[in-house]
C-alpha positions, 0 to 999 in steps of 0.5 A, a space after each residue: 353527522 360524525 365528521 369522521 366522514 369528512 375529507 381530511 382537511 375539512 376536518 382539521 379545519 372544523 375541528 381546530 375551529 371548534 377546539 378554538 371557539 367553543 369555550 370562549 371566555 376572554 376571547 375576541 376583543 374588539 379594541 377601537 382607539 388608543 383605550 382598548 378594553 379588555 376581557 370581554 366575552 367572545 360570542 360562545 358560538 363564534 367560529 373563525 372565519 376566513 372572511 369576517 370577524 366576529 364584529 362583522 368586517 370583511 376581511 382582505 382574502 389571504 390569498 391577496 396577503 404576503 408575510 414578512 418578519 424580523 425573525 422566523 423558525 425553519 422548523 415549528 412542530 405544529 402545522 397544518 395541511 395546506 399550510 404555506 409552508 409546512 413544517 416551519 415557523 415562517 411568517 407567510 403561516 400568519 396569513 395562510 388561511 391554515 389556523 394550525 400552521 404558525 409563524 414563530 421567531 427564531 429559537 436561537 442564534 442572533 436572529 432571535 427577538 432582541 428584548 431588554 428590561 422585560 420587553 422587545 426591542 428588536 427583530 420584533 415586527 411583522 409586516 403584512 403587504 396587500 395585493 392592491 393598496 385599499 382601505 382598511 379598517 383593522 386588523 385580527 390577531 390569532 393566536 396559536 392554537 396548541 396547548 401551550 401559548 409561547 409567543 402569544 403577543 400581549 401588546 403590540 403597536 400597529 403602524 401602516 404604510 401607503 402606497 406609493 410612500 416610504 413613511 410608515 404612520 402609527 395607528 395604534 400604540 401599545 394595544 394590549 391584550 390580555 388572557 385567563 391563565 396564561 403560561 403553562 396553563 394555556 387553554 381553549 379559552 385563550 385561543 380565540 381570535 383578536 379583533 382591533 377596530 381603528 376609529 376611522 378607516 385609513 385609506 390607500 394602504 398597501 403594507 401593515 406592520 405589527 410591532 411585538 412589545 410583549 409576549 406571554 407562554 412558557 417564556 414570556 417575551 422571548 418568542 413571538 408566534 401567531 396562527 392566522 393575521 388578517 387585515 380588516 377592510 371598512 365593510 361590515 357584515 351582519 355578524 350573525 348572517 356570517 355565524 349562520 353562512 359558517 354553520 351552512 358551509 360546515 353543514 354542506 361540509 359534513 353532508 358532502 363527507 357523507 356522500 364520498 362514503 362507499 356502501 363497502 368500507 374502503 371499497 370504491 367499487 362497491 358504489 357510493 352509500 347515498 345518491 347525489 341526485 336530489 343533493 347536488 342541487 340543494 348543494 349548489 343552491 346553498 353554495 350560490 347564495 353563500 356566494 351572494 353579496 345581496 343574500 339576506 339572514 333570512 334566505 340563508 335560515 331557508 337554507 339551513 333549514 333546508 339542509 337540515 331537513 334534507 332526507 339522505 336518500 340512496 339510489 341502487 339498481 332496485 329503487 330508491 329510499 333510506 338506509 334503516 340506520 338513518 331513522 329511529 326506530 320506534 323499539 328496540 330491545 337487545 340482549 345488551 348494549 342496545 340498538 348500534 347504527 351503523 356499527 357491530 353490536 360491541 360499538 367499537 367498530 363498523 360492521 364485517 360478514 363473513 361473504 366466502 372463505 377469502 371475502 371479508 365484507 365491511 359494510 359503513 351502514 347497518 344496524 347491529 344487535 345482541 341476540 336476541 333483540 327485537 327492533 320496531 320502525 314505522 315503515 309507512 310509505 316503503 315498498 321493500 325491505 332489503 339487507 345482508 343478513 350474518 353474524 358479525 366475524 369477529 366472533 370467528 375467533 373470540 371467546 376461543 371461537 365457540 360461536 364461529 358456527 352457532 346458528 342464529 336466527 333472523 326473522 322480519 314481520 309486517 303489520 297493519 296495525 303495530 300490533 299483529 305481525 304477520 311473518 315475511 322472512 325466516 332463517 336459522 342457518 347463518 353463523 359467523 363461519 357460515 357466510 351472509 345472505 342478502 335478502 329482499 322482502 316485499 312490505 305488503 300494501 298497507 303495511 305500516 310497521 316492521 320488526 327485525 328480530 334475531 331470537 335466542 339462539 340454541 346455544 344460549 337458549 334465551 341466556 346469552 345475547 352472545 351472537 352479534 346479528 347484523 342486518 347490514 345495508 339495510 334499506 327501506 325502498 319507497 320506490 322499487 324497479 327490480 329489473 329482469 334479468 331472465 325470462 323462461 319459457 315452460 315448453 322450448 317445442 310445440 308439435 301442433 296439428 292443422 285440419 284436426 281437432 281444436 286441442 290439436 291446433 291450440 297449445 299454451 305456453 307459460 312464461 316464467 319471470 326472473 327474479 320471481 319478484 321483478 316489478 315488470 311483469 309484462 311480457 310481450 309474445 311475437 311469432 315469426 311466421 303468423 301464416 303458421 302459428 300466431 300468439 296470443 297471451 302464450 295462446 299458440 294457434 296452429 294455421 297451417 304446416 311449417 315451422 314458426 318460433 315463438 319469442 316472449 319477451 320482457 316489454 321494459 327489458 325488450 332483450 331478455 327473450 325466450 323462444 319455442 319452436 313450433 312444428 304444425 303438421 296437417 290432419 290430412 285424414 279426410 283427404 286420404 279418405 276421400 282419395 281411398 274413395 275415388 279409387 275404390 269407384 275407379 276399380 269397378 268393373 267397366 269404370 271407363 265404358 260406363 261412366 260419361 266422359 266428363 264425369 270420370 275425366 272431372 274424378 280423374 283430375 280432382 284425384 290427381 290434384 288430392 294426390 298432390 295436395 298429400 305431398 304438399 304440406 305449404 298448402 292451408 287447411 282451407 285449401 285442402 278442404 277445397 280439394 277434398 270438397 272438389 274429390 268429393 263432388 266428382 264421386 258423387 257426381 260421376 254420371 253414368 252413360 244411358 245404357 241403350 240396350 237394343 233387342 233385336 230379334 232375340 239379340 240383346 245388345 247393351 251399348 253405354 252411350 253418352 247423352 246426345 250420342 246417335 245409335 244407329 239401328 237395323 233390324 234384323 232378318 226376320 224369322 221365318 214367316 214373320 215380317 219386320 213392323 217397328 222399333 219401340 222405345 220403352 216398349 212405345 213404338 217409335 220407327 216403321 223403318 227397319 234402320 232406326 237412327 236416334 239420339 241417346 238421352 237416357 237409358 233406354 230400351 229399343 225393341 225390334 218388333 215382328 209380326 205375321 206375315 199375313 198381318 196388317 201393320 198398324 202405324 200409330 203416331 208416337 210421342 216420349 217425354 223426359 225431364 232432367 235437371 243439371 247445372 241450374 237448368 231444367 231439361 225438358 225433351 220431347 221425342 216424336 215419331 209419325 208414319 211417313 206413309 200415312 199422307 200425314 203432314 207434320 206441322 207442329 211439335 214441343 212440350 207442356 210443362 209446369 211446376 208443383 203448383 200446376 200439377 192438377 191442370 197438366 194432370 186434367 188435360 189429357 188428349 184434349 190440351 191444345 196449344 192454342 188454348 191458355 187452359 190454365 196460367 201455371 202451363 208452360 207452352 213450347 214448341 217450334 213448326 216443323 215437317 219432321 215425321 221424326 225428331 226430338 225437341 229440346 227446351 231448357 228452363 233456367 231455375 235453383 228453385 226447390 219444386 216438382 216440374 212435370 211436361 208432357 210432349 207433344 206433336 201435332 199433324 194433319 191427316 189426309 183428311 185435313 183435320 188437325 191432331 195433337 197427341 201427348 206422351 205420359 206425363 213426366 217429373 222431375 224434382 229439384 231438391 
């Protein structure tokens, strides 16, 4: 990663480190006991450390370090950020951690170094005070580190201090160091760090004191200057364990550089390019094991490899993945200048789209290319591909703005096997006047590769390679969540109809997802009143008349909603029908008189309730039905009264009578020479008395009768039978009349009945049955004694089964004589269907 991204004082510190160790030729020499070699090779990757030398010693923190000198410059053009004292050549520079901020001697006045015979004599030492007083074990000298080397120290004594003493004891006399080249001629290869190991540890110390006997530069042994001093303690570390914890801080450095960069250059609130989210603990794993005084070589080479093997990942609102600029593509041809990552097609600079007439966007990743160009990447595993497609503004105003408006041409293919593409993305509508576009193309399954390409343009017709196409902040996703923003509905009212047909009760509404490519697509569909209308998978189906609403919504996105109203009417036709019906019937003539009471009460009620039922639109279909069913019954089932007519000496009088009513008839006078002989029923003679009483139990016809005067009355016993069915019962009715002035005696009256399947027996029998004989199994015997020369019998027989019921009425009397006689009326039916 180009260390450019880095903050600032993470790259002056790597960068000061690279230009002082990278070429070491004469560099770090490690000078034990009072015969010091020297030109030895430094490591050619060694890099100063803060906390060891090259040889592995721990190096007492500089932050536990307080400098001194004889003489030092209030001003020094070569400093560092963070130096301890920025701007001068103070001595607490030495031992600041900063290696481009120095110490240096005064320049002039009598505080400069004294020196006589080509040496210095005074103003010439610096002292160094630990913290705590501990054990020591050297110390390093480096010098400064810009291109001339005035006051570089060549030989200097070493001398400690201590604690708790005033004496200063001599460590190391004359320790000489030598350089390439050195004067005007000063070079990296000069700059490295000196390192200084004593035979033996010494102990207790609390101050170190460097005694300047030479210097070299422009104007040997008149200044004396160093960047960094630092005190060496009796620990020694693998030096090559350190080299790799250097190469891990610097790799954590250039990675954490990478995720302080904003998508838009210089724009925080554009976001950051890459997620920390897998970073920070990968970061923070390192970090502790660099911290870790028991961390082994090994472990740390698992963190290096780590980092180095770590995928730079962004997080946005749709996914996750890598930015395109980041991997290698497996082809690329352009007009001129190549693929450029992350810059505009020139190379010189990043790349910036035109957004609108006052936005500039400057984007930090993307890839740029001369048009036309053809660009291949292995896209196996990636789900999407997005970028902001344009044509780079600079070209606004270059070449005196010839191309501000060419139009260019942007296309991305998918394939399966790297050979067959198959066009996803098409435009030519962009120039560089003409704004940018962001875009977003779905890698369908199996897709493998992608090919970005920006074809010749009109203008150049294949000649040029004069455009700058830029696919800016291009990402590959290998996890997509588009989220939904809207959510519509293709209908927002529904006029539905309950009682009907089915297409009038059912509708169905079509829910429409935005964006059109949202990853969820699942909605969920809700009614507010299921007593109305309910849902199911934009099925609406109407149940009764009201209103309901109905929302859909998105199930990962509960408050993106949309909502029909929903209006149900009832299909109330065959209720009207059926009340157009009643009334029609209650208009015949002598609807009150010639209909029972209860059958035309029963209409009269039910037609109110169907009327009212016509306003109430709460009411179900279900129960409408009920009450059109209820109507229904009652027409069908008005009864008319029997209709009695009497004829009564050429008088006919018709009565409407309900069943059960008694009619009271009197004879009328008789004709002149005529008397009055007896009444008939359905021309069966039934009373000898002129007033006749009886009870009404179907139409009937009742016949006044006269004869002669002269003739002889002949009385006959009488018997009528009726069967009739009603409310789950049969009715079998017997009516009897004997003469009362016959002497006969009445003993016995009732019916014979029988079903379908008797038919035959109660045929046969005729005169002849006789109650105390079981003709047959299928006959049915009622009968109750009774002396009444004139009276009905009544027997009821519970039964719903389908068949044809047949009776025959009966009496039986005495006559004067004694003799017994059973007389039977014609035979009666009735069939239950």
């Amino acid at each position: 990663m180009d260390c450019k991204y880095r903050k600032k004082e993470e790259v002056d510190k790597i960068m000061k480190m690279k230009q002082t160790f990278a070429l070491l030729c004469a560099g770090a020499m490690v000078i034990t006991g009072s015969a010091f070699p020297v030109n030895v090779q430094a490591s050619a990757d060694w890099v100063w450390n803060e906390e060891v030398s090259e040889s592995g010693y721990k190096k007492v923190p500089y932050t536990e370090l307080t400098t001194t000198a004889d003489t030092e410059a209030d001003n020094e053009s070569s400093t560092g950020e963070g130096a301890a004292s920025p701007g001068t050549g103070h001595a607490v520079n030495a031992t600041d951690g900063v290696i481009t901020s120095y110490y240096h001697s005064c320049y002039s006045g009598d505080n400069q170094p004294n020196r006589e015979d080509g040496a210095l004599t005074g103003n010439n030492t610096i002292t160094v005070e630990l913290q705590n007083a501990q054990s020591i074990q050297g110390i390093t000298y480096l010098p400064r580190q810009d291109a001339f080397g005035n006051g570089t120290v060549t030989e200097f004594s070493v001398s400690v201090q201590k604690d708790g003493t005033e004496n200063w004891e001599n460590v190391g006399n004359n320790l000489h160091i030598s350089y390439n080249n050195p004067g005007a001629n000063w070079s990296a290869e000069n700059k490295s760090e000196k390192e200084f190991v004593f035979d033996a540890e010494v102990e207790n110390v609390k101050k170190v004191k460097l005694t300047v006997i030479h210097t070299d530069g422009s104007a040997p042994n008149q200044h004396i200057s160093a960047a960094e001093i630092s005190i060496l303690t009796p620990v020694k570390k693998d030096a090559e364990t350190e080299a790799l914890k250097i190469r891990i801080r610097e790799k954590l450095a250039q990675m954490e550089s990478q995720m302080e960069l904003n998508v838009l250059s210089g724009n925080a609130d554009s976001g950051k390019v890459y997620s920390r989210a897998k970073f920070d603990p990968i970061k923070a794993e390192a970090e502790a094991k660099l911290a870790q005084e028991s961390t082994t070589k090994e472990e740390l080479e698992a963190v290096f490899q780590q980092l180095e093997q770590f995928k730079m990942e962004f997080q946005d609102e749709l996914g996750t993945g890598v930015y395109v600029s980041d991997l290698t593509h497996l082809s690329g041809n352009t007009a001129w200048g190549g693929v450029k990552k992350d810059l505009c097609p020139d190379g010189n600079r990043l790349i910036a789209i035109k957004k609108d007439t006052s936005t500039i966007n400057t984007y930090t990743k993307g890839i740029g290319a001369h048009e036309p160009s053809s660009i291949v990447y292995d896209v196996t595993g990636y789900k999407m591909f997005s970028a902001d497609i344009g044509v780079e503004n600079h070209q606004i105003a270059s070449d005196g703005g010839v191309f501000a408006n060419v139009k260019a041409k942007f296309k991305v293919s998918t394939s399966t096997d790297g050979s067959n593409y198959t066009q996803q993305y098409y435009a030519e509508d962009l120039s560089a006047n003409g704004g940018l576009r962001s875009i977003r193309v779905k890698l369908p399954e199996g897709t493998t590769h992608m090919k970005l390409e920006c074809p010749a343009s009109a203008w150049n017709n294949g000649n040029g390679g004069k455009l700058h196409t830029c696919w800016a902040n291009a990402k590959l996703y290998e996890t997509v969540e588009i989220a939904v923003t809207g959510i519509t509905l293709d209908q927002d009212a529904l006029a539905l109809k309950v009682g009907g047909t089915e297409e009038q009760k059912t509708a169905t509404l079509q829910a429409a997802i935005t964006p059109e490519d949202a990853t969820d697509q699942e909605v969920l569909w809700e009614s507010d009143n299921e007593e109305v209308a309910t849902v199911d998978g934009g099925v609406v189906t109407a149940h009764k008349a009201g209103n309901a609403t109905i929302k859909v919504s998105s199930v990962n996105y509960p408050n993106i909603t949309a909502q029909c109203i929903v209006t149900v009417t009832r299909d109330d036709t065959a209720l009207e029908e059926a009340i157009a019906a009643a009334e029609s019937r209650m208009k015949e003539e002598n609807f009150a008189e010639k209909y029972t009471e209860a059958t035309r009460k029963a209409l009269e009620d039910d037609l109110a309730d169907a009327k009212a039922a016509k306003d109430n639109t709460a009411l179900s279909v279900e129960e409408v039905k009920l009450i059109v069913e209820s109507l229904k019954t009652s027409i069908e089932g008005l009864q008319l009264k029997a209709v009695v007519t009497i004829n009564n000496n050429g008088n006919t009088e018709t009565k409407y009578c309900e069943v059960g009513d008694q009619v009271r008839v009197v004879a009328a006078q008789a004709p002149e020479g005529k008397k009055f002989s007896h009444w008939t029923v359905n021309e069966k003679p039934i009373c000898y008395n002129e007033s006749y009483t009886f009870t009404v139990y179907k139409d009937i016809a009742v016949t006044s009768v006269y004869v002669e005067e002269a003739e002889e009355i002949q009385k006959e016993v009488s018997v009528l039978c009726d069967v009739s069915y009603a409310n789950g019962r049969v009715k079998f009715l017997s009516k009897y009349s004997v003469p009362t002035d016959a002497d006969y005696k009445v003993i016995k009256a009732g019916v014979v009945a029988t079903d379908s399947t008797g038919y035959a027996a109660i045929q046969e029998v005729q005169q002849e049955l006789t109650l105390d004989t079981t003709a047959t199994t299928r006959l049915k015997k009622y009968g109750v004694n009774t002396d009444l020369y004139l009276a009905n019998f009544t027997q009821y027989l519970k039964t719903s089964r389908t068949t044809t019921w047949y009776a025959r009425g009966y009496v039986t009397y005495q006559d004067n004589s004694g003799e017994q006689h059973t007389v039977y009326s014609d035979m009666a039916q009735y069939t239950i269907r």
